[in-house]
BAFI-3210 file (N, C-alpha, C; in Angstrom, 3 decimals, decimal comma, padded with zeros to 6 digits):
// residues 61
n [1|2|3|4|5|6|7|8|9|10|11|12|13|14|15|16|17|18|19|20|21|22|23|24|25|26|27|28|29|30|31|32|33|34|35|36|37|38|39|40|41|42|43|44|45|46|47|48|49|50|51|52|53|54|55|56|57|58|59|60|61]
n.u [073,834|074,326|074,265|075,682|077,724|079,201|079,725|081,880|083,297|084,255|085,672|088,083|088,488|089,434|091,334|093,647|094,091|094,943|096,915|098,785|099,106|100,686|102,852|103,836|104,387|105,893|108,155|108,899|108,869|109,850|110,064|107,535|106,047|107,114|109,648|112,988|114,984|117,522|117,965|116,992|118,212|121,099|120,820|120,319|123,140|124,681|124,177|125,127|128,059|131,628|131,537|131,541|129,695|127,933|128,374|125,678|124,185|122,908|124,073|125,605|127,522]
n.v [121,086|123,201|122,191|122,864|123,455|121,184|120,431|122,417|121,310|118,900|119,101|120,558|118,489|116,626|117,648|118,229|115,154|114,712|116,177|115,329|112,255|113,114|114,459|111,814|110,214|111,727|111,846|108,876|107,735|109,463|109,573|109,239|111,106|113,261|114,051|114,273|111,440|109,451|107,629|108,223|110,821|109,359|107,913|109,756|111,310|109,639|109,254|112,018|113,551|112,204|111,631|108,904|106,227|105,430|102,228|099,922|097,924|096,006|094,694|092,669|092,540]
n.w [176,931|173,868|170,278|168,483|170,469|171,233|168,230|168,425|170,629|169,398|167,289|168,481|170,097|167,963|166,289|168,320|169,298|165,681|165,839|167,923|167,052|164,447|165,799|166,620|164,606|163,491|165,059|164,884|162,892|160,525|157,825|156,290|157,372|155,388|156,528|156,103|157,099|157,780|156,741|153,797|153,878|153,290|151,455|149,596|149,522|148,508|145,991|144,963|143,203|143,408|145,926|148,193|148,837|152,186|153,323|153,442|155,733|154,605|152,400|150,668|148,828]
ca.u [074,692|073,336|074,991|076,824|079,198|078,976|080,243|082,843|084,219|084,524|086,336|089,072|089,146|089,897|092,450|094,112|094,307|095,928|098,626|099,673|099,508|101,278|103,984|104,387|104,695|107,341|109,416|109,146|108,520|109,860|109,640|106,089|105,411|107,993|111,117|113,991|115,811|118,754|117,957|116,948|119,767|122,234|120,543|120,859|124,621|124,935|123,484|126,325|129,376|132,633|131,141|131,707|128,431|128,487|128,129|124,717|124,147|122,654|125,193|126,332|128,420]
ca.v [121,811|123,269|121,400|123,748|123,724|119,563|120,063|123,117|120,222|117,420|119,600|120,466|116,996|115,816|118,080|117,722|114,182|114,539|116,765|114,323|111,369|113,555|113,890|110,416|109,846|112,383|111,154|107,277|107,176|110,879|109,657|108,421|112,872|113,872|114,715|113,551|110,695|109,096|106,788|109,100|111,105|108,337|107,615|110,905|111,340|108,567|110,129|112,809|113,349|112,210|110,858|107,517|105,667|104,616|100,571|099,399|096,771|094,309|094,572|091,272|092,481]
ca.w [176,005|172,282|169,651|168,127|171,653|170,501|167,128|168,119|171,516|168,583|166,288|168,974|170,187|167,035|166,159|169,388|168,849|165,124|166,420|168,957|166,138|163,779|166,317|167,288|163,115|162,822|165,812|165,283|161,356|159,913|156,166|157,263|157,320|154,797|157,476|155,945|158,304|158,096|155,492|152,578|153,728|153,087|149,858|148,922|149,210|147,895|144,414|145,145|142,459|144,473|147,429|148,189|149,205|152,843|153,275|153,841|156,523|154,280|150,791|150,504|147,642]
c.u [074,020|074,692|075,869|078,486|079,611|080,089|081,866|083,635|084,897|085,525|088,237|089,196|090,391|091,229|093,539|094,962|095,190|096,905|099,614|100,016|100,202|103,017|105,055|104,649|105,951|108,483|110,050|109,468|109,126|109,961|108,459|105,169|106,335|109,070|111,687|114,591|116,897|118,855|118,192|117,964|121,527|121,755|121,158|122,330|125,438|124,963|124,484|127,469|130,217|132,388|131,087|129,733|128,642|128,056|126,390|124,728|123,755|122,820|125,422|127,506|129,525]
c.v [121,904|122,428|122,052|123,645|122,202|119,724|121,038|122,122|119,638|118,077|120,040|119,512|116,250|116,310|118,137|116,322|113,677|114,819|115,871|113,434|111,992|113,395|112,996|109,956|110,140|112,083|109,496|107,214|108,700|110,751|109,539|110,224|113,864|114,691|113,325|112,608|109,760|108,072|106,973|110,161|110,368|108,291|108,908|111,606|110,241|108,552|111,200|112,905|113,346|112,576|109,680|107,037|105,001|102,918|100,480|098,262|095,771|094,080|093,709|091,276|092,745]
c.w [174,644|171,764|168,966|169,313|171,539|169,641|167,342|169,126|170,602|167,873|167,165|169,787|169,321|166,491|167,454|169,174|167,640|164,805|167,404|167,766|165,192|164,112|166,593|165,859|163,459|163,952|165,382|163,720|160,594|158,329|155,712|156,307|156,490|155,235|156,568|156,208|157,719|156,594|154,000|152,888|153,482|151,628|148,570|148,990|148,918|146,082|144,003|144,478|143,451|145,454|147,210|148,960|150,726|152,797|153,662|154,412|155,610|152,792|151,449|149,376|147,733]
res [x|x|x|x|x|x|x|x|x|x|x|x|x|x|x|x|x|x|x|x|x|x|x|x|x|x|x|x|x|x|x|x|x|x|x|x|x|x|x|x|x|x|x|x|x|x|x|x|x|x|x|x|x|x|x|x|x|x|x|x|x]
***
C-alpha cells in the first residue's frame, strides 16, 4: 500500500473511533460534552423566580 492510502486509513480510523467515544461521553457523562442532564437542569430551575427548588439528596438542612 503507498502511504498516502496509510495516512487517509489512520485518519478514518481515528475519527471513527472519536465518534464512538464522543457517544459513550454524551450518553454516560452528557455535561462531560455540554448536553444538559438532569443535574444542571435542576440547578437551573432552581435559579428560576417562583419556583421552589427541588430537595437535593444530600441537604442536611
Amino acid at each position: 500500500m503507498s502511504p498516502e492510502a496509510w495516512i487517509v486509513g489512520g485518519i478514518i480510523v481515528i475519527s471513527l473511533f472519536s465518534i464512538l467515544v464522543y457517544g459513550a461521553l454524551a450518553v454516560f457523562f452528557p455535561e462531560w460534552v455540554g448536553i444538559t442532564g438532569k443535574v444542571a437542569l435542576g440547578a437551573e430551575s432552581s435559579h428560576r423566580e417562583g419556583e421552589v427548588a427541588p430537595v437535593h439528596p444530600m441537604d442536611k438542612f
